[in-house]
DRENVO-807186 format. One record per residue: residue in one letter; x negated, y, z of N, C-alpha, C in turn. Coordinates in pm, whole numbers, plus 50000, padded with zeros to 5 digits. Layout:
// residues N
 residu    nx    ny    nz   cax   cay   caz    cx    cy    cz
      A     X     Y     Z     X     Y     Z     X     Y     Z
...
This chain:
// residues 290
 residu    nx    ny    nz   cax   cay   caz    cx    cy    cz
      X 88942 13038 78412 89080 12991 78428 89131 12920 78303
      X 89049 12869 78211 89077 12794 78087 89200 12684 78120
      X 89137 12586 78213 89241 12537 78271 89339 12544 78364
      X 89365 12643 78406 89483 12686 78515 89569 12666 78545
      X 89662 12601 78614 89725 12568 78614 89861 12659 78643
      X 90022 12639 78595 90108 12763 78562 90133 12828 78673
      X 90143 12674 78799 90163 12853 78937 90022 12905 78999
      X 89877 12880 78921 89723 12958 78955 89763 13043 78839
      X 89832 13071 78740 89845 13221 78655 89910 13329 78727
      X 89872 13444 78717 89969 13541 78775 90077 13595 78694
      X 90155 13640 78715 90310 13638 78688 90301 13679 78606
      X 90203 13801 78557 90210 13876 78411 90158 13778 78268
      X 90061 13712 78379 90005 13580 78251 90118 13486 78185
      X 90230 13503 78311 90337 13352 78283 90418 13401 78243
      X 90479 13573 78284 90622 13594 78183 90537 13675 78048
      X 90463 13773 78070 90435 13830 77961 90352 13733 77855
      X 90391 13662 77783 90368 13520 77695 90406 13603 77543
      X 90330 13682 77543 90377 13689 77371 90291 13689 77305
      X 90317 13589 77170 90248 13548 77100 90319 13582 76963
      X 90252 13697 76828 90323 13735 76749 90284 13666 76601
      X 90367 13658 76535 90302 13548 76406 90292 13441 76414
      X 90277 13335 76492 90239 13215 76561 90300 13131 76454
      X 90229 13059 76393 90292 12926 76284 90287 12840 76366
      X 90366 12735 76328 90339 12585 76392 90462 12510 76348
      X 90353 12355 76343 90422 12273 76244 90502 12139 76342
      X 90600 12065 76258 90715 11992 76396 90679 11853 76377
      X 90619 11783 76527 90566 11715 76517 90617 11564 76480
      X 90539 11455 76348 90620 11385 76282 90730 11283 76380
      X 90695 11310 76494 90778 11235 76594 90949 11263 76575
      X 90937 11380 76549 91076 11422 76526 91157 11416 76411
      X 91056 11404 76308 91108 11364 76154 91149 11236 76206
      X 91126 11169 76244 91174 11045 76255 91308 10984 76354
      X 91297 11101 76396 91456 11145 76483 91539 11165 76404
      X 91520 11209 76298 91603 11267 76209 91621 11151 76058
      X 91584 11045 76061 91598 11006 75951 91786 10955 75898
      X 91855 10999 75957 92008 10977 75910 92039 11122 75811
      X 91879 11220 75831 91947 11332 75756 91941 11294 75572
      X 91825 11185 75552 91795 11160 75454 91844 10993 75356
      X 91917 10987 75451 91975 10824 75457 92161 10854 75458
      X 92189 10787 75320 92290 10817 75329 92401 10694 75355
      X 92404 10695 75492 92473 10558 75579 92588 10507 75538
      X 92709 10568 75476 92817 10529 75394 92816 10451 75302
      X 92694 10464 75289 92670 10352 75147 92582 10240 75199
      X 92563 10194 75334 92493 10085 75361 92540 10018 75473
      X 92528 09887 75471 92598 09813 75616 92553 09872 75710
      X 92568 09836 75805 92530 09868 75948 92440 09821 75973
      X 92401 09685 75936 92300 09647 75971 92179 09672 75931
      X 92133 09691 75788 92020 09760 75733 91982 09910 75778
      X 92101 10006 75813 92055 10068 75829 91992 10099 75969
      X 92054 10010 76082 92000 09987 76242 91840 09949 76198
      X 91857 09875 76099 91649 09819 76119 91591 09926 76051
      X 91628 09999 75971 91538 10096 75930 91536 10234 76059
      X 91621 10266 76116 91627 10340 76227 91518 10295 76363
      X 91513 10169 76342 91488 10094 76466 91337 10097 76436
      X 91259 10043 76315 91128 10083 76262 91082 10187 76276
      X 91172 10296 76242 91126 10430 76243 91069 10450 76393
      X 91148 10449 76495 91151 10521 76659 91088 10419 76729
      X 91073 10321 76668 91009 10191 76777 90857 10150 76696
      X 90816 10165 76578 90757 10131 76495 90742 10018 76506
      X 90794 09924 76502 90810 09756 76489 90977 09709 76467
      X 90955 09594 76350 91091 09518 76312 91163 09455 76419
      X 91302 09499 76408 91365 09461 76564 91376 09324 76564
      X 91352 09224 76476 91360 09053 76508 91186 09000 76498
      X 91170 09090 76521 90964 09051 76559 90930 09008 76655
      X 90887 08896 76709 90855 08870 76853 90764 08731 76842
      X 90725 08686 76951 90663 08573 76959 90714 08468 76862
      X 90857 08425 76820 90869 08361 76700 90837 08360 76629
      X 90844 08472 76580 90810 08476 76445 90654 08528 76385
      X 90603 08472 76496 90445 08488 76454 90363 08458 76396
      X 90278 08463 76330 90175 08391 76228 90223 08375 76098
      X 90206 08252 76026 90216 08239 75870 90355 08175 75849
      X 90423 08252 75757 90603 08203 75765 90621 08154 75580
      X 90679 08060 75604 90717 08024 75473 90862 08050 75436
      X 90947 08053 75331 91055 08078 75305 91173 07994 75364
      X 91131 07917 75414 91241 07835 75520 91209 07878 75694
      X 91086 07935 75729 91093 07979 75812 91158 08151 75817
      X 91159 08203 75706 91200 08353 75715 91336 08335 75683
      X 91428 08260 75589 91533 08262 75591 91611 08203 75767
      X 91536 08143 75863 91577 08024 75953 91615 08172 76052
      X 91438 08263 76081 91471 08380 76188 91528 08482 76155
      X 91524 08524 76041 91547 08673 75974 91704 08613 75898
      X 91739 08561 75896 91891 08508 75822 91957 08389 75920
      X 91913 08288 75930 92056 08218 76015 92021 08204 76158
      X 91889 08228 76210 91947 08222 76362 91824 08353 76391
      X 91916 08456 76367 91806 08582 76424 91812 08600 76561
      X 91709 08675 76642 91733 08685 76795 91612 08799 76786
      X 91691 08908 76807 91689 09080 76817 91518 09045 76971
      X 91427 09113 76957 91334 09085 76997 91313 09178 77149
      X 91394 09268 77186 91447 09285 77324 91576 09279 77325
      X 91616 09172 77312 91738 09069 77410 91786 09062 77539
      X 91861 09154 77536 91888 09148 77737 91891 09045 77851
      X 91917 08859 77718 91915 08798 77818 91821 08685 77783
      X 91803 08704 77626 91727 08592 77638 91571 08664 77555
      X 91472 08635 77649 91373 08700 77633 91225 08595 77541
      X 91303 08533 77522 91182 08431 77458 91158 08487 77316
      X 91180 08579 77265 91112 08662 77149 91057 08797 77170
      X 91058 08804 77296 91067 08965 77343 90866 08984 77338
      X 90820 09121 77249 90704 09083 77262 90614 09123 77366
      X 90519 09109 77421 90456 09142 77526 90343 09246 77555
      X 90316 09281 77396 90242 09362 77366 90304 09460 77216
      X 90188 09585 77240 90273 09626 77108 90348 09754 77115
      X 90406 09834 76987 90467 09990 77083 90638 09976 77115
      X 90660 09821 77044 90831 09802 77102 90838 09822 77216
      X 90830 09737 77321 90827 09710 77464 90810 09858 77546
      X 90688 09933 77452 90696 10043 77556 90818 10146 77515
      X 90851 10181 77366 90885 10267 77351 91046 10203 77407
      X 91083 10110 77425 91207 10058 77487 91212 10059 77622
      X 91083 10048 77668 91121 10049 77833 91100 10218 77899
      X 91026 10260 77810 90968 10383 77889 91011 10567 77809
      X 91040 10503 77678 91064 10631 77572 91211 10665 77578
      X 91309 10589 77524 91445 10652 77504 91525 10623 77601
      X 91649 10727 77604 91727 10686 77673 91824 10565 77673
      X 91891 10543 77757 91965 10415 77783 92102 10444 77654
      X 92153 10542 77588 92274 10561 77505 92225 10509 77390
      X 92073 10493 77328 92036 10509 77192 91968 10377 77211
      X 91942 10265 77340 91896 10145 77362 92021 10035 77295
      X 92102 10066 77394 92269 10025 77361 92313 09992 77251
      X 92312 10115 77167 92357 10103 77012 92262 09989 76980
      X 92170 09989 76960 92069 09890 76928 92079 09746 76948
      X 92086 09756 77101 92124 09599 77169 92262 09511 77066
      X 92369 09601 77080 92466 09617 77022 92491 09559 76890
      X 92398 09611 76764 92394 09570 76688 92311 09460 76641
      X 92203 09411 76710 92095 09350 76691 92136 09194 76820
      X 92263 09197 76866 92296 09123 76883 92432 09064 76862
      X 92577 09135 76937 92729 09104 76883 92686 09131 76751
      X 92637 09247 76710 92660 09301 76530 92593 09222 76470
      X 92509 09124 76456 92493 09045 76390 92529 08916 76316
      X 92634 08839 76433 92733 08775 76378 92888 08864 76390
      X 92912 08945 76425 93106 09043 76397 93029 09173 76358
      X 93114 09167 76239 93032 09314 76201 93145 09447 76251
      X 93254 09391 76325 93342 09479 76450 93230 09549 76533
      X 93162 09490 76542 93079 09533 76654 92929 09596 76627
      X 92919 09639 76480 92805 09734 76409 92859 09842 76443
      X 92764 09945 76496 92718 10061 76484 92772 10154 76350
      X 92887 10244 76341 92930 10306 76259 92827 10427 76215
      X 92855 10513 76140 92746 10648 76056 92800 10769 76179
      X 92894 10748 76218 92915 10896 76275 92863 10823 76413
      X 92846 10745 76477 92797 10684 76634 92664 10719 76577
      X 92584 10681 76482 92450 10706 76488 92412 10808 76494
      X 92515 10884 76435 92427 11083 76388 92502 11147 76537
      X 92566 11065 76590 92581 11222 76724 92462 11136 76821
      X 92468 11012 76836 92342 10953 76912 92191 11004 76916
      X 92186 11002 76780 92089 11097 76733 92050 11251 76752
      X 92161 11273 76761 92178 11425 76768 92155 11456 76902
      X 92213 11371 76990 92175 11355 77164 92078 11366 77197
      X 91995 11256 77089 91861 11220 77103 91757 11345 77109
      X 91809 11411 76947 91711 11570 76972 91738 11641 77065
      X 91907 11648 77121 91859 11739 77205 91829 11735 77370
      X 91786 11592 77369 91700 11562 77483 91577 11556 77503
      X 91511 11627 77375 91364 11636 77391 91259 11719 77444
      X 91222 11695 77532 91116 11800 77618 90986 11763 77644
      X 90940 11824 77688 90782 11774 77747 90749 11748 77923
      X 90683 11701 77898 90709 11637 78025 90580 11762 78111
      X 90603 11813 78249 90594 11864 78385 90447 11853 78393
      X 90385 11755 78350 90257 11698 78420 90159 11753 78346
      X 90205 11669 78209 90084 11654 78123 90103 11744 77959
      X 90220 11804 78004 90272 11881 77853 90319 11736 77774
      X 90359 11656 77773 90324 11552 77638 90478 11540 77610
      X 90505 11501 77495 90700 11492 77428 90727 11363 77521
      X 90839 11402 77578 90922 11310 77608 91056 11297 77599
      X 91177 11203 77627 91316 11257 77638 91347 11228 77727
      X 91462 11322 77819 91520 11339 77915 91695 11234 77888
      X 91643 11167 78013 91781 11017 78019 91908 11102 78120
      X 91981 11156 78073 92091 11201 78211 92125 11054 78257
      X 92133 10926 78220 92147 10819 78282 92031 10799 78378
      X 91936 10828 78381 91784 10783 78435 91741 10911 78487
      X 91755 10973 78561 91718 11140 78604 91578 11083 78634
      X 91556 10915 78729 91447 10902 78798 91321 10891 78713
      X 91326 10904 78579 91202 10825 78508 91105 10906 78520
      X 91012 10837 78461 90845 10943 78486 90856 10947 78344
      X 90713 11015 78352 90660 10989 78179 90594 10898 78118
      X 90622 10881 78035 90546 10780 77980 90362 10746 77940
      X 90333 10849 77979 90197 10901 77962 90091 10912 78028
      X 90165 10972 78150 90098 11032 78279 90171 10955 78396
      X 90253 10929 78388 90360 10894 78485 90396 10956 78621
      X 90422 11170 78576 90460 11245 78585 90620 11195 78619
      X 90675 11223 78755 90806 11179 78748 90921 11325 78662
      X 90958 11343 78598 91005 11387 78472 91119 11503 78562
      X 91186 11459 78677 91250 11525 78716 91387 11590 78652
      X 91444 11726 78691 91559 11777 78581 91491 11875 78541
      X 91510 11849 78375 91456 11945 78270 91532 12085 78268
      X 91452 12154 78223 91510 12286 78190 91589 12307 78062
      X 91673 12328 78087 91817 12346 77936 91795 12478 77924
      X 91901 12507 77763 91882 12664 77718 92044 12638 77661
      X 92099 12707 77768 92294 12668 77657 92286 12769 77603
      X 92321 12742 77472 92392 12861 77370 92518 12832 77292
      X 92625 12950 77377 92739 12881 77284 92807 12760 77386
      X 92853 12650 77341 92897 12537 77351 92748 12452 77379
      X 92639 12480 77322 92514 12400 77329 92436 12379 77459
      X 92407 12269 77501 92331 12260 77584 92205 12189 77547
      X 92102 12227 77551 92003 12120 77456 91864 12142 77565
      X 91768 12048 77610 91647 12064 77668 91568 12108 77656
      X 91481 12229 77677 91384 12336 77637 91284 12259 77652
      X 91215 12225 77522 91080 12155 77451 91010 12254 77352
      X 90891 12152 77303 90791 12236 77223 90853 12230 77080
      X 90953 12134 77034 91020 12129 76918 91140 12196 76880
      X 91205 12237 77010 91293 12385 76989 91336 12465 76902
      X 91432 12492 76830 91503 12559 76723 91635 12590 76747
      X 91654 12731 76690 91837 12749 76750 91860 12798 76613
      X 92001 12807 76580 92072 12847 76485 92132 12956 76502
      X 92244 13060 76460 92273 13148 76510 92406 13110 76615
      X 92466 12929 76550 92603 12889 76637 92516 12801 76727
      X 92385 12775 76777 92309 12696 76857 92295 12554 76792
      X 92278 12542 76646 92290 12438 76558 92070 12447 76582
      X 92068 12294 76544 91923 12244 76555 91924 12218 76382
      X 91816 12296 76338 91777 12279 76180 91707 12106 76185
      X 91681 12120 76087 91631 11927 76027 91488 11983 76085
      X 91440 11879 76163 91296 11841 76188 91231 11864 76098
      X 91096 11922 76180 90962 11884 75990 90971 12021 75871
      X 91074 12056 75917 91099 12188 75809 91056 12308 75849
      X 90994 12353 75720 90897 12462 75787 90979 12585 75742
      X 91064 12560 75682 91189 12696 75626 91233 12742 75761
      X 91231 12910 75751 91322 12989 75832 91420 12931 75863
      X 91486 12838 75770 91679 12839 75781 91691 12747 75828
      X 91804 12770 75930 91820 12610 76033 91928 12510 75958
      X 91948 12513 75793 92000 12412 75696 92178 12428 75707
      X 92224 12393 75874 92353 12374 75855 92402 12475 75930
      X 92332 12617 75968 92416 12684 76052 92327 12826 76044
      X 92295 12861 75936 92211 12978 75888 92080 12978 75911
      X 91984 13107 75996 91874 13130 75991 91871 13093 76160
      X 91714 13046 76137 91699 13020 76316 91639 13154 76384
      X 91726 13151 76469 91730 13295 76541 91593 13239 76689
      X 91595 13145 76663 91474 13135 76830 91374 13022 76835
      X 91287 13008 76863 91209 12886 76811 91108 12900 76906
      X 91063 12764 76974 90976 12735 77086 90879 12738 77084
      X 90736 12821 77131 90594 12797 77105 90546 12772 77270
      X 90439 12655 77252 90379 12687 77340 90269 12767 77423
      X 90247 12798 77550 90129 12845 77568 90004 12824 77558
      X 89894 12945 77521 89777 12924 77476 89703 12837 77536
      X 89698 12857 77651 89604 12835 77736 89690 12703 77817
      X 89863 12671 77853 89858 12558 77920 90004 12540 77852
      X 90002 12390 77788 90089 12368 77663 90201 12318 77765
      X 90176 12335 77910 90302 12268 78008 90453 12406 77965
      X 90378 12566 77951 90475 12658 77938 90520 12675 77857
      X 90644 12658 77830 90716 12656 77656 90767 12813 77666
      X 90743 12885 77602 90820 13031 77534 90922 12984 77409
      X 91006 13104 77401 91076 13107 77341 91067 13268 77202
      X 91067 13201 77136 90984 13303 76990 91122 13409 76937
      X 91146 13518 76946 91258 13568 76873 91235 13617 76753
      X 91328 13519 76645 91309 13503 76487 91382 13568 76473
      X 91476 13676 76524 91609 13774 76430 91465 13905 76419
      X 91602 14000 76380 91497 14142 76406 91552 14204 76513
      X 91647 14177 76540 91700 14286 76647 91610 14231 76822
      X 91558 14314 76887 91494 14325 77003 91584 14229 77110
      X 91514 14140 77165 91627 14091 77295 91571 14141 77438
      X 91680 14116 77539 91679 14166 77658 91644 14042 77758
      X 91513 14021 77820 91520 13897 77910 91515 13953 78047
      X 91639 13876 78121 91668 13924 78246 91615 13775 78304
      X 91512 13807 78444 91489 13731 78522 91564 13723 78659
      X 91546 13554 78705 91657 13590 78792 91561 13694 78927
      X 91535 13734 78927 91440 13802 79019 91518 13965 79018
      X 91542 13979 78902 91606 14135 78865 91541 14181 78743
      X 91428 14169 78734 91317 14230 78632 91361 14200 78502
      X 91391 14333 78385 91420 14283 78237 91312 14337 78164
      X 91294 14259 78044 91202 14249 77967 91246 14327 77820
      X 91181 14358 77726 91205 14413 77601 91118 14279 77481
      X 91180 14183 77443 91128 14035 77357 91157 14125 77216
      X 91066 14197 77161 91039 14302 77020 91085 14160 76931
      X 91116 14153 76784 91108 14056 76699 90967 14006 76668
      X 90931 13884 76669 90840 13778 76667 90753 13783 76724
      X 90826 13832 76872 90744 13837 77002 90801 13706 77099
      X 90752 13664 77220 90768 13540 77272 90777 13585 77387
      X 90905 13513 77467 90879 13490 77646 90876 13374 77689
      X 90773 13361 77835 90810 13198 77863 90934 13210 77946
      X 90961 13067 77931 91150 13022 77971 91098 13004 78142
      X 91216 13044 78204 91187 12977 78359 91341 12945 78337
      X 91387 12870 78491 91484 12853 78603 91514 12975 78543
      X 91677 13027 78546 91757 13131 78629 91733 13273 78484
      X 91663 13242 78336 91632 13327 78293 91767 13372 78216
      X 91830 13503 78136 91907 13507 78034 91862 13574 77939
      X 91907 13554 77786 91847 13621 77703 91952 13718 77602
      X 91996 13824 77597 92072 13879 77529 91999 13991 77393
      X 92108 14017 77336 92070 14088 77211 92144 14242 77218
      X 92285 14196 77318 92354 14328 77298 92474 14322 77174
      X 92424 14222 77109 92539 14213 76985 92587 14009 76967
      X 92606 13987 77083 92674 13880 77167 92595 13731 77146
      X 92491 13778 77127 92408 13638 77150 92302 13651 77336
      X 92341 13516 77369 92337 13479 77513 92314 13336 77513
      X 92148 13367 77625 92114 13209 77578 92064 13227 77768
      X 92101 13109 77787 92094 13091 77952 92047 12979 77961
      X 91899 12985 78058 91849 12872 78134 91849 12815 78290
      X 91856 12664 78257 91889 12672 78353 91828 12518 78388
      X 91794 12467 78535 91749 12336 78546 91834 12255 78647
      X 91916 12141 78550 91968 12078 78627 92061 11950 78562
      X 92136 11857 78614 92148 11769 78536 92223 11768 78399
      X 92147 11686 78310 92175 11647 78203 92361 11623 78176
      X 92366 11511 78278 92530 11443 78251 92637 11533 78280
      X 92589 11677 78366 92695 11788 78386 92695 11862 78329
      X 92806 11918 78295 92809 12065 78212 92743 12179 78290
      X 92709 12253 78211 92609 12354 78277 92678 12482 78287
């Protein structure tokens, strides 16, 4: 049963998921979600800092395209890159748009439609009215959206993000139709249960990439996502406090989650402590409150 799939496990294989000690490191995909933590945007136009954002998550320069191809001399780089730039997915005019390459995909198939926008946005009005650049606080809650739309996708286990504009998308990988992800609200938080997963004790997400206990802006991380051994589709949930939690299934059945012991997440699960932490899953759309 190496490869088994989660409903060929039997139930004890799929809830009893504990895995104690378990290290694991956050994959650089997400450091790069995070680069406004290290970038200090107040001190830079809007516009420099959209292309360094835009490099990061797209890995290609957002005025790169069939223009500007081959050998450029200083009248050709001042002509595209300074007086007549044209942002290289252009909504309308596509004659720089490239055809190959990880722009195209990671724009058509990776992010959602809120964090495309900003982009379009700036890489076109924002280039001649700078009214119309992308401010520091639009980028860091965009961003912040961004993490906490990250899950894995149904099919193939692989990272993806969940579009509440786009419920219909597949994955990008497998082309697994992605469906509605499973959330974990804590608090005020609603965030998508993935393999990159971290809670705070107020449901705050620590900085990507960090291998510290402490979730930076909101104390110690009290819960943290591992996947399963055997099929990386089942995400558990790791309890980092000391105090023991209580997992109630919706079935009736409760569990005893010891400290730096693990359960996997379903539909319909809750997780209490007894001393008012309550983390509830649940699958369903993104754009509604849960």
């Amino acid at each position: 049963m190496t490869n088994a799939l989660p409903h060929e496990m039997s139930r004890a294989e799929r809830r009893r998921f504990v895995v104690r000690g378990l290290g694991r490191a956050v994959a650089m995909t997400i450091a790069l979600v995070a680069v406004y933590f290290v970038v200090p945007l107040e001190w830079i136009d809007g516009v420099p800092v959209a292309v360094v954002l835009f490099i990061a998550l797209f890995c290609g320069h957002p005025l790169d395209g069939p223009q500007t191809s081959g050998l450029a001399d200083e009248n050709f780089i001042r002509t595209h890159y300074g007086d007549e730039p044209l942002f290289s997915m252009h909504p309308t005019d596509k004659s720089n748009r490239p055809t190959s390459g990880p722009v195209p995909v990671y724009w058509d198939k990776v992010y959602p439609l809120a964090v495309l926008r900003l982009f379009e946005r700036t890489f076109t009005e924002g280039l001649t009215d700078p009214t119309r650049r992308v401010a520091e606080g639009q980028w860091i809650k965009a961003l912040t959206r961004l993490r906490e739309y990250l899950g894995s996708c149904p099919g193939c286990g692989g990272v993806v993000f969940y579009d509440p504009e786009r419920p219909e998308r597949v994955c990008w990988s497998c082309t697994t139709p992605l469906g509605m992800p499973l959330t974990i609200t804590h608090g005020k938080r609603r965030v998508v249960v993935g393999p990159e997963l971290a809670l705070g004790p107020n449901g705050t997400l620590p900085v990507p990439n960090s291998t510290s206990a402490s979730a930076g802006n909101g104390g110690p991380i009290i819960a943290q996502a591992v996947t399963h051994p055997r099929d990386r589709r089942i995400i558990g949930l790791t309890n980092r406090t000391t105090t023991p939690w209580q997992a109630a299934f919706p079935d009736g059945e409760v569990e005893t989650v010891a400290p730096n012991s693990s359960v996997a997440t379903e539909d319909g699960l809750t997780i209490t402590d007894g001393a008012g932490l309550r983390l509830v899953f649940s699958r369903g759309d993104l754009s509604k409150p849960a």
